[in-house]
Every structure is written in C-alpha cells, then in structure tokens.
N, C-alpha and C positions, 0 to 999 in steps of 0.2 A: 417243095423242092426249090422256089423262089427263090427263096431265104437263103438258099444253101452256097448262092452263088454267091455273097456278098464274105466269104472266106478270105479273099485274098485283102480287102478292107480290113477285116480284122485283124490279120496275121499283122500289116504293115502298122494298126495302133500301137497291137500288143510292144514292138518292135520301138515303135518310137514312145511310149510309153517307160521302155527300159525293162518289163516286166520278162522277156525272151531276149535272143540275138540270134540272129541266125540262124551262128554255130551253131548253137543247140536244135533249134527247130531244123536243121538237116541232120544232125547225131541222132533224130529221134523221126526220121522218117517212118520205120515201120510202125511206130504205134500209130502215127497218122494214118497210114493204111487201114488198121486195124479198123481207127474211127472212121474210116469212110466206108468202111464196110459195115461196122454198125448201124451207122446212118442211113444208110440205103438199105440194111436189114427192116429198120421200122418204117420205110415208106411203103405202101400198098406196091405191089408186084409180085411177079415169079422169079426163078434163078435169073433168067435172059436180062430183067428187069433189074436186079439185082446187078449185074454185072454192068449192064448201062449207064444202069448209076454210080456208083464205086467208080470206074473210071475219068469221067470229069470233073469229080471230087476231088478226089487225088492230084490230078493233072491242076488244079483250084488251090490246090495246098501247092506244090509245085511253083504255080507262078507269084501265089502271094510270098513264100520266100526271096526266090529271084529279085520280083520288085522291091521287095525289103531290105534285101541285101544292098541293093544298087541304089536305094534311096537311103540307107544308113551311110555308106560309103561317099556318096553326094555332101553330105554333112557335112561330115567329118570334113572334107576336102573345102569345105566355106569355111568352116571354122579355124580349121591352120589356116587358113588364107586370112579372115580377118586376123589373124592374132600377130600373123607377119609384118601386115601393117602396118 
C-alpha cells in the first residue's frame, strides 16, 4: 500500500515527460476510479477495507493532477517569460 502513495509523483513525470496533459488525465477520470478500485480489489481486506482504500487512491490521482496542472502551467509561464526577453 506504501507504494501506492507515490501516484501523484508519477502522474506529474508522466506529465512533464509529455507522455499525458492533464486535459486528458481529467477527461479520463473515471477509469482512474475504476483503477483504484482495482488496486484496492488486490490488497488483502474486506468491502470496509476496500472502500478505505479506493478512497485515498482516488483523492492520490486527484492531487497528482492538480500539482501537474499547476506545475505544467508554471512552465509554461518561465518560458514566455524567458523568450520575451
């Protein structure tokens, strides 16, 4: 479950890698859901358990967006900035 928190890392590589934007990783929120539910389907527990988990998953894909967004958009705004120079 460690492991699972380091999502929002990933999201912002995938992101500054150029491989996603965003856009898309919010156009495609509910299959995120979907995988967070997956995910927490194959960790040991019960429904309760289940549900525990799938939650801050979610919430995990949520903010790694957010920061991805606001760190894409950071960019961008140095780069018109140096280029006005």
């Amino acid at each position: 479950m460690g492991v699972v928190f380091q999502v929002p890392v990933g999201i912002i590589a995938l992101v500054r890698m150029g491989v996603v934007t965003p856009r898309q990783l919010r156009r495609n929120r509910r299959y995120a859901a979907l995988a967070c539910g997956a995910v927490a389907a194959f960790l040991p527990g019960d429904a309760v358990t289940l549900l525990l988990e799938t939650v801050p998953l979610y919430l995990l894909f949520e903010l790694g967006v957010l920061v991805a967004a606001v760190s894409l958009r950071r960019s961008r705004a140095h780069e018109l900035a140096a280029v006005a120079e």
